[in-house]
Structure formats: structure tokens, C-alpha cells
C-alpha positions in Angstrom: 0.0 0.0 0.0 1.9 3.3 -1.3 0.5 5.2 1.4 2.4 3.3 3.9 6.1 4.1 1.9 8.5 1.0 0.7 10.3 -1.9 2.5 13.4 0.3 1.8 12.1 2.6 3.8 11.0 0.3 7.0 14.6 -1.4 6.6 16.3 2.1 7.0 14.1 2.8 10.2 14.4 -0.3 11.6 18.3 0.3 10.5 18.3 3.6 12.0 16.4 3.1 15.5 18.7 0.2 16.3 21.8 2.5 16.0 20.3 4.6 18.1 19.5 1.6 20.8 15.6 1.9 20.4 13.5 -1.0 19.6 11.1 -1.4 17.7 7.8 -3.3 18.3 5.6 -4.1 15.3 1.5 -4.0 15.3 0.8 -7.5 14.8 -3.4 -6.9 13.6 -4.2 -10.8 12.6 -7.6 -10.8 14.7 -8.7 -9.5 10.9 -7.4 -8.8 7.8 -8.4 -6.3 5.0 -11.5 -7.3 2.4 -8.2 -6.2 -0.1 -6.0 -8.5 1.3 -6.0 -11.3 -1.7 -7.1 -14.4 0.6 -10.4 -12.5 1.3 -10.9 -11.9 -2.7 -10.4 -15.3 -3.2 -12.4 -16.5 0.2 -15.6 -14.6 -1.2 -15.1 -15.9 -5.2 -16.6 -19.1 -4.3 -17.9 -21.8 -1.8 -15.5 -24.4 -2.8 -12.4 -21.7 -2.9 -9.3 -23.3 -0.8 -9.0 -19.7 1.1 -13.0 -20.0 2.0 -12.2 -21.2 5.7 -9.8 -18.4 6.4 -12.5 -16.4 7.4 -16.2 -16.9 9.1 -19.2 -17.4 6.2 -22.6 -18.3 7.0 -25.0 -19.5 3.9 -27.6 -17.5 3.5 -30.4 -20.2 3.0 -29.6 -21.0 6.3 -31.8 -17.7 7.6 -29.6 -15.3 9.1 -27.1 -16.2 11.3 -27.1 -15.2 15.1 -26.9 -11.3 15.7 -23.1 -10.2 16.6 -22.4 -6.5 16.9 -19.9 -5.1 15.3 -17.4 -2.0 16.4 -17.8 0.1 13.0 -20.1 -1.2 11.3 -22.7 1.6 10.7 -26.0 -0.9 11.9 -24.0 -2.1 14.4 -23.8 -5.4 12.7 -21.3 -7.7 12.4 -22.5 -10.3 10.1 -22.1 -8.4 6.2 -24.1 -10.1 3.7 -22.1 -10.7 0.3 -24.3 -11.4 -3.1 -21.5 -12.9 -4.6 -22.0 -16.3 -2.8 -25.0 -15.7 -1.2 -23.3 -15.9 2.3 -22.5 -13.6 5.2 -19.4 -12.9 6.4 -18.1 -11.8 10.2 -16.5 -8.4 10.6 -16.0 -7.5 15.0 -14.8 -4.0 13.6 -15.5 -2.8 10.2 -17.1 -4.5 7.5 -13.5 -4.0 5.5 -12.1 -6.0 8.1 -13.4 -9.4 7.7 -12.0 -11.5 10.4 -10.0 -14.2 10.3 -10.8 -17.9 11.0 -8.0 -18.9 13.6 -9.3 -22.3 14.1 -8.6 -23.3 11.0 -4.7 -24.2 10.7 -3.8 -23.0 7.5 -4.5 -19.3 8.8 -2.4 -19.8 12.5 0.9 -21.3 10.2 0.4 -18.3 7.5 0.0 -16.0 10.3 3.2 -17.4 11.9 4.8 -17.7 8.7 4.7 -13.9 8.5 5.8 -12.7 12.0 9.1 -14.8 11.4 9.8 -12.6 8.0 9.4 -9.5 10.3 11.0 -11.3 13.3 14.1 -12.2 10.9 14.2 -8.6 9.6 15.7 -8.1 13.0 12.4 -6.3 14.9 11.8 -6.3 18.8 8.6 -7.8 19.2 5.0 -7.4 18.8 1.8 -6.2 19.9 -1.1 -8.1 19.3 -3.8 -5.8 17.9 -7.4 -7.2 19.2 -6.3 -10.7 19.4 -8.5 -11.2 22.6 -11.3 -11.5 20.4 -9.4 -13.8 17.8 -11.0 -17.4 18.8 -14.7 -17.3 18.4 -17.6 -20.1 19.1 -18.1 -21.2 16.0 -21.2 -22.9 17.0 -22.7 -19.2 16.7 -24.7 -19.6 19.5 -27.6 -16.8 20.5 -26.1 -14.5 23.0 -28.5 -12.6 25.4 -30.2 -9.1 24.2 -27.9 -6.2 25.8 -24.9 -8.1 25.8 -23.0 -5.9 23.7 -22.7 -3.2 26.7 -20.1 -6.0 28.4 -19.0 -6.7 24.7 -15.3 -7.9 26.6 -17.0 -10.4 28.1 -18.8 -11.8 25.8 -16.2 -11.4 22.9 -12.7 -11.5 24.8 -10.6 -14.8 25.4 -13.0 -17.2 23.1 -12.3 -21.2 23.9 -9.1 -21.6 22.1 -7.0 -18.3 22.7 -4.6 -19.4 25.2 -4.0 -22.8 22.9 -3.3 -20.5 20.1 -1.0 -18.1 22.2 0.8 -21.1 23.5 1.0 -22.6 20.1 2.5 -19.2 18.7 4.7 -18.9 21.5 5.7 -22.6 20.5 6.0 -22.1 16.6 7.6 -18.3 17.3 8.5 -16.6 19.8 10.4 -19.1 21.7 13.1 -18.8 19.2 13.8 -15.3 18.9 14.6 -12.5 22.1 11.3 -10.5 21.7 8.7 -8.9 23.8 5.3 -9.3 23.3 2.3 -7.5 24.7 -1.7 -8.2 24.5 -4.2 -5.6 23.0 -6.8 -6.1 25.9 -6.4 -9.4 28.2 -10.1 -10.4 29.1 -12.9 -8.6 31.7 -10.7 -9.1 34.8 -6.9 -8.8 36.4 -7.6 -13.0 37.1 -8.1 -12.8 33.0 -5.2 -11.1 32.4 -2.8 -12.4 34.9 -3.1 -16.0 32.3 -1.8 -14.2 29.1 1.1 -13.3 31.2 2.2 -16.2 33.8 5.5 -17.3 32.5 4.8 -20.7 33.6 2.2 -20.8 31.0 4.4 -19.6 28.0 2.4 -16.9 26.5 3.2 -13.0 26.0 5.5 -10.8 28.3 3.1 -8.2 29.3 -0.7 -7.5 29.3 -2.6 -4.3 29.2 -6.2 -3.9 29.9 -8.7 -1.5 29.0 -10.5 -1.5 32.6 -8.4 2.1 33.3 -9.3 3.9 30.7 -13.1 2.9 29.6 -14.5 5.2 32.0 -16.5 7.3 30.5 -16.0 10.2 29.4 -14.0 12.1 32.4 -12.4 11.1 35.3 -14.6 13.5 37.3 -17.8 12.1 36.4 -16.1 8.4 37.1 -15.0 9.0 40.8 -11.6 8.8 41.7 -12.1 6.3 44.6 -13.2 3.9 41.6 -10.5 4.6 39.8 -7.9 3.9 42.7 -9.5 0.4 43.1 -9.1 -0.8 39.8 -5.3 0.4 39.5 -4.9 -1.5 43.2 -7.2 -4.9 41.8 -4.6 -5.4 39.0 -1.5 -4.4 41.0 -2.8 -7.3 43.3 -3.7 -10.1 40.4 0.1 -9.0 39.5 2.1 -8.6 42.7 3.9 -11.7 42.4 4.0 -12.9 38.6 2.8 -11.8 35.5 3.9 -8.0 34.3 1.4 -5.2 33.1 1.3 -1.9 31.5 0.6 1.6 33.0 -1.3 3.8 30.3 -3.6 6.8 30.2 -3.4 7.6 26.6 -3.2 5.6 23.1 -4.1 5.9 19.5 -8.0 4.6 20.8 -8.3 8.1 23.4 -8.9 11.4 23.9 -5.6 13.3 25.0 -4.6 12.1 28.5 -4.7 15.8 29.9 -8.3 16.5 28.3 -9.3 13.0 29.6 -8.2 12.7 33.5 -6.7 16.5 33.9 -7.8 19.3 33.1 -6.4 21.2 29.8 -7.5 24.9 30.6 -4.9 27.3 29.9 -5.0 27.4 34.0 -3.8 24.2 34.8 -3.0 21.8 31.4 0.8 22.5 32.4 0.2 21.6 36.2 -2.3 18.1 35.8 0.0 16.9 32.7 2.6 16.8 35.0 0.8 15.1 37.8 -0.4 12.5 35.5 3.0 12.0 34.1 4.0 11.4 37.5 1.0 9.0 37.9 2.2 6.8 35.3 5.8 6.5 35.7 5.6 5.8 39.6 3.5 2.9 39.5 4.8 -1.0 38.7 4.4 -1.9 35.5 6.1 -1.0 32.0 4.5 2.7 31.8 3.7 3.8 27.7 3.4 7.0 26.8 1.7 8.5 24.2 3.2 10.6 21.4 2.2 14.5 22.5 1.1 13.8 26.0 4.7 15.0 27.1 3.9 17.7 25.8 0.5 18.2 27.7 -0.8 18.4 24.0 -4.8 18.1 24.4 -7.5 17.0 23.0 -8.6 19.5 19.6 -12.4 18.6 19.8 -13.7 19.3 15.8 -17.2 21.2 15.3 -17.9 19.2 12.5 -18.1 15.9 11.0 -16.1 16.7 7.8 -13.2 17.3 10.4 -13.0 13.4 11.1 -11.5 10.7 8.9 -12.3 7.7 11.7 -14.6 5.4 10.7 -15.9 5.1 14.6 -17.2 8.4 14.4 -18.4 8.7 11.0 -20.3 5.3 10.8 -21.9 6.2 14.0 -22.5 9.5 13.0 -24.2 8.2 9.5 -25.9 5.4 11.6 -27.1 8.1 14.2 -28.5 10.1 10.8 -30.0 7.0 9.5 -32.4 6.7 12.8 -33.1 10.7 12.9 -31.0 10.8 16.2 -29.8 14.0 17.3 -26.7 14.9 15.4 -25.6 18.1 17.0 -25.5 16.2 20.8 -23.5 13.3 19.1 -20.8 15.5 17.5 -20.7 17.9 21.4 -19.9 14.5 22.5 -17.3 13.5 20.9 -15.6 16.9 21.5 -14.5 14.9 24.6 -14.7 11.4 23.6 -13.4 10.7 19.8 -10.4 9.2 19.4 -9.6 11.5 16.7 -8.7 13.8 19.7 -5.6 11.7 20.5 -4.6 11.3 16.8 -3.7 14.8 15.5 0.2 15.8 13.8 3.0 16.1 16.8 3.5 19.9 17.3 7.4 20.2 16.4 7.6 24.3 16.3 5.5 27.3 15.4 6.0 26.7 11.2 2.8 25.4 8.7 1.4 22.5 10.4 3.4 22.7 13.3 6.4 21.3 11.6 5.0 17.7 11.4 5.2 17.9 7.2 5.0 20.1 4.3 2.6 18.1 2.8 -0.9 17.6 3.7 -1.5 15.9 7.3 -3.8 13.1 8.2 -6.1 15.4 10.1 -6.1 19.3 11.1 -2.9 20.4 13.1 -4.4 21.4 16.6 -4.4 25.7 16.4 -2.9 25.7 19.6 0.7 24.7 17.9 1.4 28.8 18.7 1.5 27.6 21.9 2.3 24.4 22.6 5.4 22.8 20.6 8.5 20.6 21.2 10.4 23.5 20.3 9.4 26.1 23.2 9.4 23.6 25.9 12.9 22.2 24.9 14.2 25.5 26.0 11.7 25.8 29.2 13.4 24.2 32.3 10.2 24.3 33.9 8.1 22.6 30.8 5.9 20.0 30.7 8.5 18.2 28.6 11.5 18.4 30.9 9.4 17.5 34.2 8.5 14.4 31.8 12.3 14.1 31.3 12.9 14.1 35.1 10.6 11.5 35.8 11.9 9.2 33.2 15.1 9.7 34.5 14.1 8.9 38.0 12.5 5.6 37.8 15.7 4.8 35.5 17.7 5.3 38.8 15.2 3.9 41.1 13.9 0.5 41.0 11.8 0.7 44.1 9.3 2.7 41.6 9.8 0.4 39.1 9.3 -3.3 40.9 8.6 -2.2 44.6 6.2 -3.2 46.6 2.6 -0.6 45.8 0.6 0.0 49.1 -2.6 2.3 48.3 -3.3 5.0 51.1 -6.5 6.7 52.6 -8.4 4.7 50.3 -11.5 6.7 50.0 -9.7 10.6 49.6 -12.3 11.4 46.9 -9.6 13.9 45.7 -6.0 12.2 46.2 -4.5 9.6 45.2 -2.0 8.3 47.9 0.6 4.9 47.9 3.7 3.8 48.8 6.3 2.0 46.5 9.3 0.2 49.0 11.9 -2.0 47.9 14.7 -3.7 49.6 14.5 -1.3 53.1 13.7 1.6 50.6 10.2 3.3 51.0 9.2 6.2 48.5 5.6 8.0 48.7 3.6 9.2 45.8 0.6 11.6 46.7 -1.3 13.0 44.0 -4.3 15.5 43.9 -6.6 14.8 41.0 -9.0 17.9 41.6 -8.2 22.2 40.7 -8.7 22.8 44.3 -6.1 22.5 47.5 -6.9 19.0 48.6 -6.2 17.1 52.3 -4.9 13.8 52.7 -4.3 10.8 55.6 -1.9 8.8 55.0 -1.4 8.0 58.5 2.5 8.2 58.4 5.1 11.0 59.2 6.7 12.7 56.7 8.6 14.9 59.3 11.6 13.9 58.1 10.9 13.0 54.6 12.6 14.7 51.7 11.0 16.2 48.5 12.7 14.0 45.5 10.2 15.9 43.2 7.3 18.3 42.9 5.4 19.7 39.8 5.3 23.0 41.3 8.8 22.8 42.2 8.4 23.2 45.9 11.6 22.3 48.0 10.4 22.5 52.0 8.7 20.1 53.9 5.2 19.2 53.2 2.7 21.5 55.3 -0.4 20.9 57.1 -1.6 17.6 54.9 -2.4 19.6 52.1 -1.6 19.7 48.0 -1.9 22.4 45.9 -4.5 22.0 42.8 -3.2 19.0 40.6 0.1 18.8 42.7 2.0 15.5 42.3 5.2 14.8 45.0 7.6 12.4 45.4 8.7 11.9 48.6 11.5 9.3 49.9 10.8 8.3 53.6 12.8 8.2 56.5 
């Protein structure tokens, strides 16, 4: 696909990264593959086609087969009906994604055929795009009306997956030094905790989507529930089995419009306290291109802005019914991914210095204000706190495998633990709110010292209290 540039091109990145000691981990998406991709042309040219069973079809003169719902599909639908052979085929996401049969044979050894050609170009490992919902029941059976609002449950970790993970793991990655991480990992840290068990011969790390499908703001979820779900895992976890720590991806918002606050008041201030947030905590933190920036969410007026096919097939679909299209597009001011998805704001030149060519979407028109360039120069930026951090945990391995021990549990404004390691004990306290917030904690930080503070403050903490959005790191004594 031209849009995507030439293997020449990937060899000299993957040539170039290495030389510069990053790795590289490739988006492994074989839950589905395109309705371009030639095994799906020759799949739908006929019944009797050899590359029929590597994806779902259901004959028509059978009736219609059980209702699935689909991600994209405009209806909602995931069952696309296809004149050609009077059959339907399954699509989870959209109907140009027809997925892939993974119980049939042929499709796992062609799959695995093709991450060894990437594997033996010399990349780091993979992440497995949506392959929780990859094994299905292919006895089809009716699932119960409203299921699609626990859609994880109902579609995550089908009969077979961890025989096919431990199959791959087999075939694959056993023989090369990779890591490998799960796109989703099941409803619950118990469901997770088994892509991950080295015992078991899986994948290295997990991440779940428990932490960020909350809604549309932190504030309307509650912090207290949010602290519990971040403490469940951490349990599931505490003694085997690794996770990721994530508040932003290419499927979110920005992380500061989503569980900060991005007015010009305090964007700087929570960016940094959610930076902090994620790089104290055990697990592998990622961090999402922009958000070390505090770059937030752009929020388009109008549907011509977005190129995602969630929004726009739900916006058609929406039109279809005679739904209310002007509360649908306020809404996904705060919710679209598109949000998370617009050009890296290098400096202040045409389209913020991501190209000279035409970007994917609209540069946010706050690239005036916020760039790479200005806050590579700004000692106090949201960029070199983020710097700071990084170069903290590298130093300190009590915040990257110590022991986590949540504090005053139900502080509806802070979120208070403990990381300790080896006779080491480092406090985190972080206030999620824009006003000066009191904590418990039930310990004396008398004489504690500051390691770090997002409003730079250097004397001893005062009266249990934290200024609005204030994150410090504290080492005990």
C-alpha cells in the first residue's frame, strides 16, 4: 500500500532506530485482515475456494445467522451479507475487516509464517492488535439481548486463545529474544494475569482497558473507583505476571483533556501530575506521542473534520435513525479518538512542523503555543518535568518493581501509595482535583525529603495539604 512508503524505507528505520538503541515493536493486527488483502478476494469468489475457511461465512439459505455486533459497522452489525456467494461474512470491527478464522490451521501457520519474515528482519517484538477476540464459538450460539454493553466479556478470550498463544509462542517466539504485549487481556486482572504467567508460555506483558473505559472524564467516574481498579490489578500481579501503566493511546482522547484538566490554568500543572501517575506505579508505563507535551484533545465542530470510521459510521448510523446529530458531534468533543490522533506539534512553522505536505487530520491551532520546540528551552516545561521522571524511575527501581501500598483509600480527591523496595520506601501523593486537597496517610513525613514536585516546591510538606493538581515524590525516613 503506497500510502504506507516502501520496505526500503522500513529497513532504513528499523536500520536507524537500532543505532540509536531503540526497539522497535511491530503492530501484529491478525484478529482480521483487509476485504483487499488477496485471501479475502479469493475467500468470497466461491464456496469451494481453498482460502474460503480463512475467514467466518454463514449461507444465507440457512436464515440469518445469530446477531453479533460489530465496532464500525454503521448498523452495528457484524455479520455483512455478500451477493456474490449468497453468504454472510463476520467483521467485530468494520465490514473492511473481515475476520480471520483462527481455528482453522492453515491461517495460524500463515500467520506465523509472516511474524518470522518480520521477526528475521531483526524487529523487537509485537503487539497483538485485538487478538483477545481472535478465537470465536463457532457454533454461533444466540447471546442474550444487551450483551453488547459487556462486549469484553462476551467477545474477549473465546475457547481456544490461550491454545493459540501457547501454540504461537511454540512455533515463534520461543526462538527469537522479543517482547510481546496483549491488546486487551479479558474482563478481569484473574483474566489477564493468564496471558502473562511465565509458567504458561504466552506473551510478556498485558494491558487492559479496565483504566481507561471510563467514561467520558475522570470526574464524572470518581476517583475512589478509579484507585481500586489500578490496586485490583496491581494485586492479580504482585507476584507474577507484568502489566502496563497507560492513560493515553491511538484509541483516546488526550490524557490531559481526559483525567486532567487542559484549561490554559492548569494543562501545564495536571499533565505533570499524570505524568508522575504513570511513571511511579509498577508496571512497564507507555506513553503516548504528544502527551509530554500536555498536548490536548482538539475537539472538531464538524463531522467533515474526522477521517475515523468510529465516528463517521456512527454519526451516518445516528442520521439514519433521525438521532440527534448536533448532541452526538458535542460528545465526541470529549470522547473521539480522533482527539488523541492529531500531527505532533514540532515548532510554530505550517502545520506545526509535522510535514510540508498535507496531514492526516487538522494540526491542533494551539501549535502557537504548545510545541517541542518552546518547551525544549523551558526548564520548567511540561516536557522536561517528563524528562525528570523518566530519568528517575531509571535510577530507582523501588518505583519500578517495589512493593505498591494504596493510602487513605476513599480521599475522593487524592490519590495516595507507597512504592518500597529492599528497606527503601518512596511516597507518591497526587491530587486529582483544581482545588487544595487534604490527605491521611497515616504516616510522618517529618523527616521526609521532596525527590520531586510539579510546582517545584523544595520545604517540607505542610499541614496535609496539595496544591490543585500537585504530584510529589517523597522518599521516607
Amino acid at each position: 500500500m503506497k500510502d504506507f512508503g516502501t520496505m526500503a524505507d522500513f529497513d532504513l528505520l528499523l536500520e536507524e532506530m537500532h543505532k540509536r538503541k531503540i526497539k522497535l515493536i511491530m503492530d501484529l493486527v491478525v484478529n482480521h485482515s483487509s476485504d483487499e488483502h488477496e485471501w479475502f478476494k479469493q475467500s468470497r469468489s466461491s464456496r469451494d475456494n481453498k482460502y474460503r475457511d480463512y475467514y467466518h461465512w454463514w449461507p444465507a439459505e440457512k436464515r440469518k445467522p445469530p446477531y453479533r455486533w460489530s465496532f464500525f459497522d454503521v448498523n452495528s452489525e457484524a455479520w455483512k451479507y455478500d451477493a456474490q456467494t449468497n453468504s454472510y461474512y463476520l467483521h467485530y470491527f468494520s465490514q473492511k475487516q473481515p475476520d480471520l478464522n483462527w481455528e482453522n490451521p492453515k491461517v495460524r501457520n500463515e500467520v506465523y509464517d509472516i511474524m518470522k519474515f518480520w521477526l528475521d528482519k531483526g524487529i523487537d517484538g509485537f503487539r497483538m492488535d485485538a487478538f483477545q477476540f481472535a478465537s470465536k464459538d463457532t457454533t454461533w450460539p444466540e447471546l442474550p439481548k444487551g450483551y453488547e454493553k459487556n462486549i469484553i466479556k462476551y467477545y474477549g478470550v473465546g475457547p481456544n486463545l490461550h491454545n493459540y498463544l501457547q501454540e504461537m509462542n511454540k512455533e515463534v517466539f520461543s526462538k527469537y529474544d522479543v517482547m510481546t504485549v496483549a491488546e486487551g487481556a479479558g474482563s478481569s486482572p484473574e483474566d489477564a494475569s493468564l496471558f502473562v504467567d511465565p509458567e504458561r508460555k504466552e506473551l510478556n506483558m498485558a494491558y487492559h482497558f479496565e483504566s481507561v473505559d471510563i467514561g467520558k472524564h475522570l470526574h464524572d467516574f470518581g476517583l475512589v473507583k478509579y484507585k481500586d481498579i489500578f490496586s485490583r490489578y496491581d494485586t492479580a500481579f504482585k507476584d507474577k505476571g507484568w502489566l502496563s501503566i497507560f492513560l493515553g493511546n491511538h484509541d483516546q482522547p488526550r490524557m490531559v483533556s481526559k483525567f486532567g484538566n487542559d484549561t490554559p490554568e492548569f494543562r501545564e500543572i495536571s499533565s505533570k501530575m499524570l505524568s508522575t501517575f504513570i511513571m511511579t506505579m509498577r508496571g512497564t508505563p507507555y506513553y503516548y506521542y504528544g502527551d509530554e507535551l500536555g498536548m490536548n484533545s482538539i475537539r472538531f465542530d464538524s463531522i467533515e473534520d474526522y477521517t475515523d470510521v468510529d465516528t463517521r459510521n456512527k454519526y451516518i448510523g445516528l442520521k439514519n435513525r433521525g438521532g440527534d446529530l448536533k448532541t452526538f458531534l458535542e460528545g465526541q468533543k470529549q470522547t473521539s479518538r480522533e482527539n488523541g490522533r492529531t500531527p505532533f506539534q514540532w515548532d510554530r512553522t505550517k502545520n506545526a512542523g509535522f510535514t510540508s505536505g498535507t496531514p492526516w487530520l487538522k494540526v491542533n491551532p494551539n501549535y502557537d503555543t504548545i510545541t517541542f520546540e518552546a518547551q525544549e528551552k523551558d526548564p520548567n516545561s511540561v516536557l522536561n518535568y517528563f524528562r525528570k521522571l523518566v530519568q528517575l524511575r531509571k535510577k530507582e527501581p523501588t518505583l519500578v518493581y517495589g512493593k505498591y501500598t494504596l493510602l487513605d483509600k476513599e480521599n475522593p480527591n487524592v490519590f495516595a501509595y507507597t512504592r518500597e523496595l529492599d528497606g527503601k520506601k518512596l511516597l507518591v501523593l497526587l491530587n486529582f482535583t483544581d482545588k487544595i486537597s487534604t490527605y491521611n496517610i497515616g504516616i510522618s513525613t517529618a523527616k521526609s525529603i521532596i525527590i520531586l514536585d510539579n510546582y517545584a516546591r523544595t520545604k517540607k510538606l505542610k499541614n496535609n495539604t496539595l496544591l490543585p493538581y500537585e504530584a510529589i515524590i517523597i522518599a521516607l525516613k
